[in-house]
Structure formats: C-alpha cells, structure tokens
N, C-alpha and C positions, 0 to 999 in steps of 0.2 A: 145329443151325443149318445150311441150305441154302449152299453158297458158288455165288456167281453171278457172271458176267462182265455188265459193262456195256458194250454197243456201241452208239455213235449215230455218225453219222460221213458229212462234207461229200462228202469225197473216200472212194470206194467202192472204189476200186484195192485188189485182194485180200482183201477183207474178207469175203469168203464161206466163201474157202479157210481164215482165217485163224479166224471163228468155228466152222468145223465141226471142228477142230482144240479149239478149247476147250468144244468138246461132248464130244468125245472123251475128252478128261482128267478130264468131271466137271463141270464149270463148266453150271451152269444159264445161259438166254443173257438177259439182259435189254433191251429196244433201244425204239427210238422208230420212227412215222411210217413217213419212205422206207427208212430204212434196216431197219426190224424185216421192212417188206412184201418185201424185196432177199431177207433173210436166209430170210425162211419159204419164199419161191418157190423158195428152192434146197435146201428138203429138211432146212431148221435148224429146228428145233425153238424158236419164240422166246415168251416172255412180252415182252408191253406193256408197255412202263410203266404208262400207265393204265386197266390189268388189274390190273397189282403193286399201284398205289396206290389202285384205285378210285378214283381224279378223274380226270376228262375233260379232254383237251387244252383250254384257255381262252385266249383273247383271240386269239386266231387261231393259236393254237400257239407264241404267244412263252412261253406256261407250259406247261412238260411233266417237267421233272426237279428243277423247285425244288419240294420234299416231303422232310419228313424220314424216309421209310424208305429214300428213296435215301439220303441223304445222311447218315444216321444209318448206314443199312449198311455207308458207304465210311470212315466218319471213327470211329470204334468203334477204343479200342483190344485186341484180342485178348489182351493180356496182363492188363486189369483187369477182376476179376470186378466189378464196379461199372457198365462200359460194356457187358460183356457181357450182364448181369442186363437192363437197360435197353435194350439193343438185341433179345433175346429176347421181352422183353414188349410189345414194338411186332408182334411177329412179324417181324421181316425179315430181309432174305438176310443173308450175309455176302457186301458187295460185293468179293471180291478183288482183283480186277481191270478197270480203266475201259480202255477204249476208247473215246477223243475226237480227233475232229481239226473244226476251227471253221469259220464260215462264211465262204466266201470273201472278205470284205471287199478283201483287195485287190487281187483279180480287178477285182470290181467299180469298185474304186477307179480303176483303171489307162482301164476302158471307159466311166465316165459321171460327169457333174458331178450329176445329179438328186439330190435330198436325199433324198427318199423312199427310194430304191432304195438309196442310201447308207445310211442308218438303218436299213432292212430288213435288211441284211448285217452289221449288230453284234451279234455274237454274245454273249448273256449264259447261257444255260444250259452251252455249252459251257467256256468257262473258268472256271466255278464249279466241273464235275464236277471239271474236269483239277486245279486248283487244292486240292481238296478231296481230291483222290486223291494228289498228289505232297505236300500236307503229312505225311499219313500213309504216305509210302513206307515206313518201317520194314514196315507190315502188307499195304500194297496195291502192285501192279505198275502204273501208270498207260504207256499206249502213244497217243502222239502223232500218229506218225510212220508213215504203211503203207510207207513203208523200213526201217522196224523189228519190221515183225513174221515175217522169216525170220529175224533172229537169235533172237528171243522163242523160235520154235519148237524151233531148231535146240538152242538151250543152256536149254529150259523147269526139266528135271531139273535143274539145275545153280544156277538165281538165285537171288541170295541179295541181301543188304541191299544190298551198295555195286552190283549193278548195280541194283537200281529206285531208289537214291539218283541217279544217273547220268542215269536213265529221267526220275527227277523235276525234277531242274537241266533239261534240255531244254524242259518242260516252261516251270518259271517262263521260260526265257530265251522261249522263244514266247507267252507271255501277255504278257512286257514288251514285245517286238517288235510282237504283233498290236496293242496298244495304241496303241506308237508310231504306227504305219501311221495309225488313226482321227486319232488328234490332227493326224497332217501334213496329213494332207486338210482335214480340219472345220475347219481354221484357214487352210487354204491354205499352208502351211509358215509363218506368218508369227510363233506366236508358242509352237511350238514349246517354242523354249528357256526360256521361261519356267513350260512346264508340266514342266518335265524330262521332257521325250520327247526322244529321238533315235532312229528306225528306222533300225538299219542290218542290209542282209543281207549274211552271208559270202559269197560265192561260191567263194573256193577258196583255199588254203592255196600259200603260194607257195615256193621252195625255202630261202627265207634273207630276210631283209631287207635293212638297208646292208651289213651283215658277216654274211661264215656261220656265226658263234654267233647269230645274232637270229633269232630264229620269226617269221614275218610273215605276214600273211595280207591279200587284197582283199576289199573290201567296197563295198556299194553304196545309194544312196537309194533304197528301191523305189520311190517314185513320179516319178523323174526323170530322165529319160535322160541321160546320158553320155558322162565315159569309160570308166565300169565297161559300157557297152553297147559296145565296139568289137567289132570283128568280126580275126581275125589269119588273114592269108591264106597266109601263110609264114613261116617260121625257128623259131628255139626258144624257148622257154618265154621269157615277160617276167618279168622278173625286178624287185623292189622298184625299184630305182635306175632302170630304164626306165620304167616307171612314171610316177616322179616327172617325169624327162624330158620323155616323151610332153605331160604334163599341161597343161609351162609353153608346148608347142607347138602343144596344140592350146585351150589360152587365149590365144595371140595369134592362133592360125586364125580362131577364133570372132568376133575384135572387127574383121576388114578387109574391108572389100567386097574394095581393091583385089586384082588377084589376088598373092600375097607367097609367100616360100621365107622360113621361119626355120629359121637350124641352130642349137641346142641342146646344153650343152655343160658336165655336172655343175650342172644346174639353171637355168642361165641364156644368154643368147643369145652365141653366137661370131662371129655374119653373120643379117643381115637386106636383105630389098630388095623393091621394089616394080618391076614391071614389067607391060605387057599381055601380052607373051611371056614365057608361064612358065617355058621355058629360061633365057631373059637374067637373071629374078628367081632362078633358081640359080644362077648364072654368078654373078651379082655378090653373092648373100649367101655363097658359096665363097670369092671375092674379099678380103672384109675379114678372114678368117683361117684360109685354107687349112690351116696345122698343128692349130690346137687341131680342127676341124671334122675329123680324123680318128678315127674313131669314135664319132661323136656320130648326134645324131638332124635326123634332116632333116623338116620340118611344108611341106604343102604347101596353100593353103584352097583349091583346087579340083580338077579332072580331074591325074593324073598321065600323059602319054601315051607316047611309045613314043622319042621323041626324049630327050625327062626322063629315062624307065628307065633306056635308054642311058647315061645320063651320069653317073647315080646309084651305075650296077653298075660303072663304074668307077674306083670308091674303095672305101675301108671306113668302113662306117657301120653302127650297130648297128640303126636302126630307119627306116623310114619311115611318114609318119603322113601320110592324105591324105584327103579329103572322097570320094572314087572314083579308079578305077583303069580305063581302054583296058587289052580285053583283050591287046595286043598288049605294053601295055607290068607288065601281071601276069606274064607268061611268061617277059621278058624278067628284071626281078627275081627271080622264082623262080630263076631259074639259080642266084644268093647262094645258098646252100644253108640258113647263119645267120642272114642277114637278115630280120630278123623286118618284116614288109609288114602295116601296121595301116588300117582304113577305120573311121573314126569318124561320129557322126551330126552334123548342123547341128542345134545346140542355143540355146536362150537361156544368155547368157551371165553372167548375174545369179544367186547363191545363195548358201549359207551356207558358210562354211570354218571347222572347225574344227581346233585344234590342240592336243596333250597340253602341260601342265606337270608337275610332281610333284606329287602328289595333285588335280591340278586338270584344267579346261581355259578354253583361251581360243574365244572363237566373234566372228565377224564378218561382215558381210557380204563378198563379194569384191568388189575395186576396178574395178570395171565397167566398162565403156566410157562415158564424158559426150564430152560437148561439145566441142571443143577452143575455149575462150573463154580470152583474152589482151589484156593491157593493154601497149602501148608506153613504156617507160618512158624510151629514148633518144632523143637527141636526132634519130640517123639511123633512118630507117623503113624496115623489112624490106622487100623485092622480094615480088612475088605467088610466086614460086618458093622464093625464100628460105624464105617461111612453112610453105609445103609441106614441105619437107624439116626445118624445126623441127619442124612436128606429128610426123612421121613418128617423128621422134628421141628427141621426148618419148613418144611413143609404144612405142619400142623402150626407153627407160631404165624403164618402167613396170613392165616384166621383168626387168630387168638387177638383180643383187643389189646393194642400197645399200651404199655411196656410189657412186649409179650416175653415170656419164658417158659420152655417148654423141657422135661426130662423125658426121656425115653429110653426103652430096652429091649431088643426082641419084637421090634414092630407093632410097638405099641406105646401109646401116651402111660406114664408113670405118675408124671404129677403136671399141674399147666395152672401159670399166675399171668393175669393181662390186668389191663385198665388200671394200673396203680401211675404214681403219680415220678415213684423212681424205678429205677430198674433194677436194685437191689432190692428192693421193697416185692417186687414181681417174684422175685428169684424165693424169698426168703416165705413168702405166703405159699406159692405150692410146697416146699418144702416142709413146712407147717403143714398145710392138709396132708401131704403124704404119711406124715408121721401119725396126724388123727387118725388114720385108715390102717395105722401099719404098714405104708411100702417103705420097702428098703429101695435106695438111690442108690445103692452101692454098686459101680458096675455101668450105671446108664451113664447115653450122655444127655450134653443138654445145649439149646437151640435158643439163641435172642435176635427180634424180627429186628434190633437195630444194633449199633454198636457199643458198648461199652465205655461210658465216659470216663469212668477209674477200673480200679484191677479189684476192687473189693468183689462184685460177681465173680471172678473167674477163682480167688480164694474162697468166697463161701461155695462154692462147687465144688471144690479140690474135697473140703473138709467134710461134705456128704459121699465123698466116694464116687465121683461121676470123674469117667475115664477121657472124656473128647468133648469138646466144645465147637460147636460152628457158631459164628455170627460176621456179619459184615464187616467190619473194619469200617477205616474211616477215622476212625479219634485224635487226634494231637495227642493221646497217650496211649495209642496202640502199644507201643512199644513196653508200656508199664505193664497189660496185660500180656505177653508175649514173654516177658520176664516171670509173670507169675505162673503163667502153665508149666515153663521151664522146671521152673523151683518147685512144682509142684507131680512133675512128669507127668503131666495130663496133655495130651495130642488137639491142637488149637488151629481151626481152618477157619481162612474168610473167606466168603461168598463174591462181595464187593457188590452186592445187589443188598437193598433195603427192602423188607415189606412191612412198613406201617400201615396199621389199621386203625384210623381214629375213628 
C-alpha cells in the first residue's frame, strides 16, 4: 500500500517548501483545486483528488474530498488486519499525513455582513479531513498550522504518538473555535450561549495572573473590537491585574460624552470628575484621593495633550489608558521608562461578560449605559445642578464595588466606599477618608449602586451636610428613608434601576 500526504490548504504560506519536503521522504502528494495547481507549478509532483477518485469536483466544488478512498485511507487502522484488508480492496493510499488549514471564514467574517459570501466561507470538506485525521492520530500526523511545519520538518525522524496526539488536540481546539466564529456571526452574537459556542482567541500567555503561581493568559472576541485590540506605546509588559484595571477604565471611558479622568485602584474608582478642561478633570479626580491613586491607573475618554502628560509624569502610576495621545504629550510619558502608555478604540459599549465558577460559568449581559430616569420621592426637589452631580455619582457607584457609596460635588468624586460588607459601613468609610484628606461633604450629594435597607445611611448623610441623595429604591422600608430625608430636608430620588458590582 502507497502512503500519501494530503495537502489542500486556505493559507499557502510555505506549503510548497513544506510538500516538496514530503516528496522527498516518500509521501505521494495528494491535493485539491488551487492548491494541487500551487504545488505542480513548483516542480511537485501532485495527484488530484479527482484523479485518485475519479469523481469530478461537483456542485461548484463544495464536493471534492468527501469520498471514501480519502477518507477510508486517513481513518484505517494500520494495526487491524480487518481495516487493512478493506482499505487494500478499495485500492487506496495509505493517507498518512493531512495537510488542512480552512477557509477563511473569519477573515470574511470581520470584512462583510453579505450572507452569501458568508455561507461561501464555511468550510465543510476541510474540518471533516482535519477531524478524520486527528481522530486517528495514533496512525496519522494531521498539520493545521503552516507555523508548524518547520517543527514537522526539523523533528520528522523523531514523531511519535504523543506529538501528533498534541498535533491532533490543536486541531479539535480549531474546529471548536472555527465553529464558534460561524455561530457569533449567524446569530449576531446574540444567542451564542445558548448554542454552546463561545469563540475565544488566545493572543498571548501573560507572565502570571493575580499571583505568580497562577498561569494566565489574554484572550479575545474575534469578532469584536476592544480591549484585547489596544495598542501599548510604552512601558512593560501588562500584566493580569492591569488588565483587569484598564478594563473598569475603559468601561467608564466608553459610557461619557462628557470629557472625564477616572483613576482606578485594585478594580474600582479612587477619583473621578468631569470637566471641559481635561487638566481640571485630573486635577480634581487626583483630588478626591491623592494616596490610594498612587499607582493606580489613570482613564482618560479623549486626546491626552502635553499639559496632561506633564502632570501625569509627575506622579506614579502604573498605566495610562486614553482614546489618543499629542505627539508632544507621547514623548513626554515615554520618559516614565515603566509606564506602560495604552490607546484603546471607541467601541460599543453593550456585550457579553462572562465569569468562571467551579465546574461552571455564569454569562450576562454588561450593565450598559441606560437612561438616567428618576422619580422624586421627597418632599424637597433636587436643583438642576444638584441632579447633575446625582447622575454623575450614580454613575461613578456603577463601578464602585458594592456596597458602593459615592459623595459628589461640582462633577467630581468627593469621597467613594465599595466592597464593605454593610452599606453604612460603605457610607461611613469614605466619609472617614474624606475627612483624613480634609474634604468638606458639605453641600454634596451622595449616590448608592443599591437600595437602602434602613434609614441609618440617609441620617448619617443628612449629618455630613450632603443636600440630595439618589439610589434605587426597592426596600420594605423605603418609606422609613423617605421620612428621614423629609426630616432632614435633603432632596431624595430613586432610579428604580440597580447596579451591583460584585
């Protein structure tokens, strides 16, 4: 029995060099179409498929390798004389070795909505060969990848089971992935998780995750730009935990026209503020907590300019994350030799989040940007101002890890307590830091991402001087906070919308 390589293949990158190499060793070449006409032009020696099989390419070439001498040749095991006998009396090769790599689909995918031209890039002959080659890795070498075929070459004398077992795992994990890709499209991402598809591509192994025992790696939506698309114009290597930083800073970039500085600080905001002057909106999200914002990550949603740099390179900070960057004020950064200098894209800010549990996961949508819609529940009715600086607030507790509390004044974060266990306890902590710092609350108001279970918050508010309160409602003792703002004439709105952040 003849042994023959099978080459058909999308991507052409070295496949000349790579079959005249398994002419050499012995391998009859077997190939398809463009690629068989690639290989004879350069001097390879090729058989047809539909030469091998005498049937003619049909239906426009969407049949050309589903036949069973192919597939009988690949899927044969060599060790029973039974499949041996039976693959003999077909006449066919012995397929040892596939060469597949598939049709671009998400090339395609990425450059056009047309359905035809979609449908036309779903490859079926190709993940049948690869699929039918890596079952049978025990007997057959299956190669995916033309980044792998200078190791093939280099170590040919040498393969043995556990690397084409190796060869073959690449193999499923790319037939599950190409798959993925069709499903995100054809469905619009929308119902995905229902089909159990999730495409995700690795892009690069990072040096650690939270701790430097934990392997970690980035990964990305192929169909969706980013923050796996930023772009890093300086410093070193991002690391898991910057990462995660970056993330929450450039999902508050993403949801504000206004132009805003948020500093970031083990997941959650330290300083926040809104101004037309993009210095002033660092100046004052610096403001609300100078110490924790030392080495944290600074979000900026638009131009960084040269006055910003300035002011930025004079502190430490691990990351800056910006919509663009004046050249004058790139230059000026660079100098940070560390400071890792990140430009991200303007994205839609609506997708799916998922997260591991033990043997599980959980998936949601993200908590998106809506409406800022509010019901007046006090007695005294918020200022045109006042309201502004609620949305803002609710806006910044949106990020803030629950039990999130936020004070605010003039568009800008005043004081901010998350991740406590009550939500007095939230309330009572920033107001503690603000006092270490010297800010006066007097005046502000103040924003909680949930509702109120007693009226103790909306009194320890009253007694720092903060004039408006928003938060959700919802409590079986709404009505006990509603009495305390009363008594205390402080202007009390619910949202009727939740944002928890655990």
């Amino acid at each position: 029995m003849e042994k023959a390589a099978l080459i058909s293949v999308s991507d052409k990158k070295g496949v000349v060099d790579f079959a005249k190499f398994l002419q050499d060793k012995g391998y009859r070449i077997l190939s398809t179409g463009l690629t068989g006409r690639l290989l004879k032009d350069n001097g390879v020696d090729v058989i047809f498929i539909e030469d091998y099989t005498s049937s003619k390419e049909i239906l426009g070439g969407r049949v050309k390798t589903l036949h069973p001498l192919v597939h009988a040749g690949i899927l044969f095991k060599r060790d029973d004389n039974e499949h041996v006998e039976t693959v003999n009396s077909l006449g066919a090769f012995s397929i040892d070795i596939v060469v597949v790599n598939l049709y671009p689909f998400e090339e395609t995918a990425l450059s056009t909505d047309d359905l035809d031209k979609l449908i036309e890039n779903i490859d079926i002959g190709g993940p049948t060969l690869l699929r039918a080659a890596a079952k049978n890795y025990r007997h057959v070498l299956v190669v995916s990848d033309p980044d792998d075929y200078k190791a093939v070459m280099e170590n040919f004398d040498k393969i043995d089971e556990d690397f084409r077992k190796r060869m073959a795992l690449k193999v499923f994990s790319l037939t599950s992935y190409y798959d993925g890709v069709i499903v995100d499209k054809l469905s619009e991402n929308r119902f995905s998780f229902f089909n159990n598809s999730i495409s995700l591509k690795i892009l690069n192994r990072l040096r650690y995750g939270e701790n430097p025992h934990q392997e970690a790696f980035f990964a990305k939506n192929p169909l969706f730009e980013g923050l796996a698309d930023l772009i890093q114009l300086n410093g070193k290597e991002l690391s898991y935990n910057n990462i995660l930083d970056i993330d929450v800073a450039y999902r508050m970039m993403l949801e504000r026209e206004n132009t805003m500085c948020t500093i970031i600080k083990h997941n959650t905001p330290c300083g926040v503020a809104e101004n037309e002057d993009v210095l002033k909106a660092y100046g004052n999200a610096l403001a609300c907590d100078p110490v924790s914002a030392f080495g944290g990550i600074i979000g900026i949603n638009t131009t960084v300019n040269e006055e910003l740099a300035k002011r930025i390179a004079e502190r430490f900070y691990e990351v800056v994350v910006a919509f663009d960057y004046d050249e004058k004020a790139l230059e000026i950064l660079k100098t940070k030799k560390n400071l890792r200098v990140i430009k991200v894209p303007k994205v839609k800010s609506e997708f799916w989040e998922i997260r591991t549990v033990v043997g599980g996961y959980l998936i949601q949508q993200n908590d998106a940007l809506s409406e800022f819609k509010y019901e007046v529940v006090s007695k005294k009715q918020p200022t045109e101002e006042q309201l502004k600086d609620l949305e803002f607030a609710f806006f910044v507790a949106k990020f803030t890890k629950s039990n999130a509390i936020v004070y605010a004044k003039d568009g800008m974060t005043k004081a901010i307590g998350g991740g406590q266990t009550s939500r007095i306890d939230s309330a009572k902590f920033a107001a503690a830091r603000a006092k270490e710092l010297n800010i006066d609350l007097k005046g502000s108001v103040m924003a909680s991402d949930g509702f109120f279970p007693f009226r103790d918050s909306v009194d320890f508010a009253a007694g720092l001087g903060v004039e408006a309160i928003v938060e959700p409602g919802g409590s079986i003792r709404d009505k006990e906070s509603i009495e305390a703002a009363d008594e205390h004439d402080v202007a009390l709105i619910f949202t009727h919308t939740r944002h928890f952040r655990h």
